[in-house]
C-alpha positions in Angstrom: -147.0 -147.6 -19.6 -148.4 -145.1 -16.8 -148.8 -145.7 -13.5 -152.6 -146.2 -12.7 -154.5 -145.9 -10.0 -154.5 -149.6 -9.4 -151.1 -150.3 -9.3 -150.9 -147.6 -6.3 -153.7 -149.2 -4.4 -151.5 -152.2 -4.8 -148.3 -150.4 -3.3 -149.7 -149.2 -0.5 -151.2 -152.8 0.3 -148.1 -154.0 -0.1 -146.0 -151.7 1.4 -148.0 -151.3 4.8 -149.0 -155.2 5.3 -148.1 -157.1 7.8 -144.1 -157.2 8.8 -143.4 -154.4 6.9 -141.2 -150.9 7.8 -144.6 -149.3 7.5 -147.0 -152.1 8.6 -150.0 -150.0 9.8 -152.4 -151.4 12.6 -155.6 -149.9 14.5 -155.0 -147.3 17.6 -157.4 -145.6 19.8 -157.2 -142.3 20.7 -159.8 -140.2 23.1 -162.2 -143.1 21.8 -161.9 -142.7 17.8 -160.4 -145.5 15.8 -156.7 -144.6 13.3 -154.9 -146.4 11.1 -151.8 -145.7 12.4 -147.5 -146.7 11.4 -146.9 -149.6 13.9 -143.4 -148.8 13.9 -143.2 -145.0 14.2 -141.3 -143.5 17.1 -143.7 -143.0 20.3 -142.7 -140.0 21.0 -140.4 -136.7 19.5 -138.2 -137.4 22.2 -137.6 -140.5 20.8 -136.8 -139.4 17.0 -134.4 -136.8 18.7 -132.5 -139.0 20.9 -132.6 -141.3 18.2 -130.3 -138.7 16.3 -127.6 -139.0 18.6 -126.1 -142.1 17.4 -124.9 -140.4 14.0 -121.6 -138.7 16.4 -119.6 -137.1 14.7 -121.5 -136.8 11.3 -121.7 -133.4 10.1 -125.6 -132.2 11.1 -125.8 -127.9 10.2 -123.8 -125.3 7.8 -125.1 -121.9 8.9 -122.9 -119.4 7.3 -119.1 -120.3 8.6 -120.3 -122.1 11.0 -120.4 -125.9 11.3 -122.1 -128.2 13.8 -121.7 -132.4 14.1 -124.4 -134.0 16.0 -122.1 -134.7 18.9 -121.4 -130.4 18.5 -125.4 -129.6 18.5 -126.2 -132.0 21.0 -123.9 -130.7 23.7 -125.7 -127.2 23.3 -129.1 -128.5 23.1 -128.2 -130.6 26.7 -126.6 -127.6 28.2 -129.7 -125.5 26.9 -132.6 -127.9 28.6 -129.8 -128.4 31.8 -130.8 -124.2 31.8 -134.3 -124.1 31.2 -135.0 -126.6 33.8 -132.8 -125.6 36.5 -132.1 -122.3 36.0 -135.1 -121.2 34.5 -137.8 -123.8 36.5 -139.0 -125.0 33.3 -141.6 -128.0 34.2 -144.0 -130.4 32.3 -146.1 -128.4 29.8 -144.3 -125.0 30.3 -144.8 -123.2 27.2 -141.5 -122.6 25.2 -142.0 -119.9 22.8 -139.1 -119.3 19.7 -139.2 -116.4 17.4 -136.3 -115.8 15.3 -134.7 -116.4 11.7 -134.0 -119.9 10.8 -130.5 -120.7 12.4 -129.1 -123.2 15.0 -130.0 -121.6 17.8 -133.6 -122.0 16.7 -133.0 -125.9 16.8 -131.5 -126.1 20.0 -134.4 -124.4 21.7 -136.3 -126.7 19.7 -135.0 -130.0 21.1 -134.2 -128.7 24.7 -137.1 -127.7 25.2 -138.7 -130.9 24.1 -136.3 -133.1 25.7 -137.6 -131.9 28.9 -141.4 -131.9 28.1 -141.9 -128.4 27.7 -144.6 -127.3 24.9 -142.9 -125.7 22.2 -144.7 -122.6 20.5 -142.7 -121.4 17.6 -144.2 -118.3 15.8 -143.6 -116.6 12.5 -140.7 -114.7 12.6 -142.4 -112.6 9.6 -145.2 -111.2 12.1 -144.7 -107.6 13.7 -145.3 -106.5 17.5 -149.4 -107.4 17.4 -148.9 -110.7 15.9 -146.2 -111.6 18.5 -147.4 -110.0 21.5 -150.9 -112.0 20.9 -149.5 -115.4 20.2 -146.9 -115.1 23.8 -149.9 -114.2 25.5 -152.5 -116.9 24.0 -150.3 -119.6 24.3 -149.2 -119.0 28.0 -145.9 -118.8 27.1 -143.4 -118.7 29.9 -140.1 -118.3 27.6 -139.4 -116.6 24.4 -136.1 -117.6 22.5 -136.1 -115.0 20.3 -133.5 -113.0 18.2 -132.5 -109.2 18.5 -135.4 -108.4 15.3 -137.8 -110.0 17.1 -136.9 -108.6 20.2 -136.7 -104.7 18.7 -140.5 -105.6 17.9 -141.4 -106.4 21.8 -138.7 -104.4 23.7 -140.8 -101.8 25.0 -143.2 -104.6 26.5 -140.8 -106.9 28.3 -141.9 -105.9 32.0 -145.9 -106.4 31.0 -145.4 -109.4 29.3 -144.6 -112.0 32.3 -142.1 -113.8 30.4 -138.6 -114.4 30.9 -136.6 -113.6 27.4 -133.3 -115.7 26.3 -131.9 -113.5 23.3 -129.7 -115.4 20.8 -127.0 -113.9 18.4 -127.1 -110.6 20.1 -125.0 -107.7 21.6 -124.3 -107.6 25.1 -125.8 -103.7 25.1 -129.2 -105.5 24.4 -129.2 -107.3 27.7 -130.3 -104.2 30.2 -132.9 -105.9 31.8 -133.6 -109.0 34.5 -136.3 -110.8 32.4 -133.5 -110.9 29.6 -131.1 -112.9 29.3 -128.0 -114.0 27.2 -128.3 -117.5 25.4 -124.9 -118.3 24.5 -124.3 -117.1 28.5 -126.9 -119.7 29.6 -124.9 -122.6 27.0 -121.8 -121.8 29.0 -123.2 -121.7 32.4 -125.1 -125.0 31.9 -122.3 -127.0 29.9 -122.5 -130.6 31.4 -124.7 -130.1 33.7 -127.4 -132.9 34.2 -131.0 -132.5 33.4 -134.2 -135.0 33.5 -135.5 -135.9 30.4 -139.4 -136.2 30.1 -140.8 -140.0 29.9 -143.4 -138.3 28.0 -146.6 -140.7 26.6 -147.7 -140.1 22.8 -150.8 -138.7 23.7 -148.9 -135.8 25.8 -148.9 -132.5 24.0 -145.6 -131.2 22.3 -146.4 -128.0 20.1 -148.2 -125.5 19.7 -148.3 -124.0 15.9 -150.6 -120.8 15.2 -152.8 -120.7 11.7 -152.1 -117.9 9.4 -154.5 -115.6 11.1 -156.3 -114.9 7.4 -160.0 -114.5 8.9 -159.1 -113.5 12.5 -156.3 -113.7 14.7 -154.6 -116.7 14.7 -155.2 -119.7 16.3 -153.4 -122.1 18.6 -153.6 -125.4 17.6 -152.0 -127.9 20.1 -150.4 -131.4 18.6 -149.8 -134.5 20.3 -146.2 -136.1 20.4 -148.2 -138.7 18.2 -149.6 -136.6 15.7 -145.7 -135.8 15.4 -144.1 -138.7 14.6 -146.8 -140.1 12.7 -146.5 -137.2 10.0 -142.9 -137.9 10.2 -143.6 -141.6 9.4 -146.0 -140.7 6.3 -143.3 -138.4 4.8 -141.3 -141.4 4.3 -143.4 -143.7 3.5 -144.5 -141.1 0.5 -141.3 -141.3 -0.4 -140.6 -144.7 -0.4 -144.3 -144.9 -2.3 -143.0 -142.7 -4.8 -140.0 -144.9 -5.5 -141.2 -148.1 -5.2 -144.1 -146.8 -8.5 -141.4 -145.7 -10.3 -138.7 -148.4 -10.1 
């Protein structure tokens, strides 16, 4: 027998009623009513801190390289212990990252968060145009970026107000005072303390830019709520799926 349309209504119900992993209840946000997961994380601060407690489990394989969560973690603190007191990034500084998928893409990530910058990560597929718009749009008062995206840029580092940390790269690259080395910033900030954001869910977290298709793209901000929330429905579509099927 298939699955109908009734018995999903009925899963849902079920699933999301009261007392349950995914109990929903009513929020207000800027004075319009959501159904929203009662128990999802407040924050994305919270769902990364919240990854700290699986030590010594093995978290990235990039290439030979291996990383635990203890290993990542101690970069991503010594990256935010940088980009707040080396770098004087504050409360809604924009964070920009443009590079190939690696872990030095999800360090920036979480430092940056951790210490309530807004992060602006832009396709790492767009040329010089695309890249010098979305810096300037956004405000952006960092760029993590890798020596491709840099090669794109290079020419407009001094016009472009914004202080560049350049991962994976050769030291020849580094020529100029708005450029810096990230794995140099790692080793300079390695136990240092930082201050972690007590950021609300309605603060602002990211920045993600549309695909541009009818105009240049757009900046569209997201809440730290809009974050976890999607998080929250991506499981419970998974545990939707399995609960139908048995």
């Amino acid at each position: 027998m298939g699955i109908t349309i009734a018995d999903i209504h009925a899963k849902v119900a079920e699933i999301t009623g009261p007392g349950g992993f995914f109990e929903l209840e009513e929020i207000s946000v800027d004075g319009f009513k959501y159904q929203a997961y009662k128990h999802a994380p407040k924050t994305a601060i919270e769902v990364i801190q919240n990854s700290r407690n699986h030590g010594d489990v093995e978290f990235i394989v990039y290439e030979d390289e291996r990383l635990t969560f203890n290993d990542y973690f101690s970069r991503v603190d010594a990256f935010a212990a940088s980009l707040q007191n080396a770098l004087g990034v504050s409360k809604g500084d924009r964070v920009a990252i443009a590079m190939r998928n690696n872990p030095d893409w999800a360090i920036a990530f979480a430092a940056a968060t951790l210490i309530g910058a807004i992060v602006v990560p832009i396709n790492s597929w767009g040329k010089t145009e695309e890249l010098v718009y979305a810096l300037k749009d956004s405000g952006a008062k960092i760029l993590v970026c890798d020596p491709p995206r840099f090669n794109l840029i290079e020419s407009q580092v001094d016009e472009l107000e914004v202080t560049i940390v350049l991962a994976g790269h050769d030291d020849a690259l580094v020529q100029s005072a708005s450029v810096l080395s990230f794995a140099g910033l790692l080793d300079g900030a390695a136990g240092q303390a930082y201050q972690i954001d007590n950021a609300a869910p309605e603060d602002s977290t990211l920045i993600l830019y549309t695909s541009g298709s009818t105009g240049f793209p757009k900046g569209v901000v997201h809440r730290h709520i809009a974050v976890t929330q999607s998080l929250m429905n991506m499981m419970f579509l998974g545990m939707l799926v399995m609960e139908l099927e048995g």
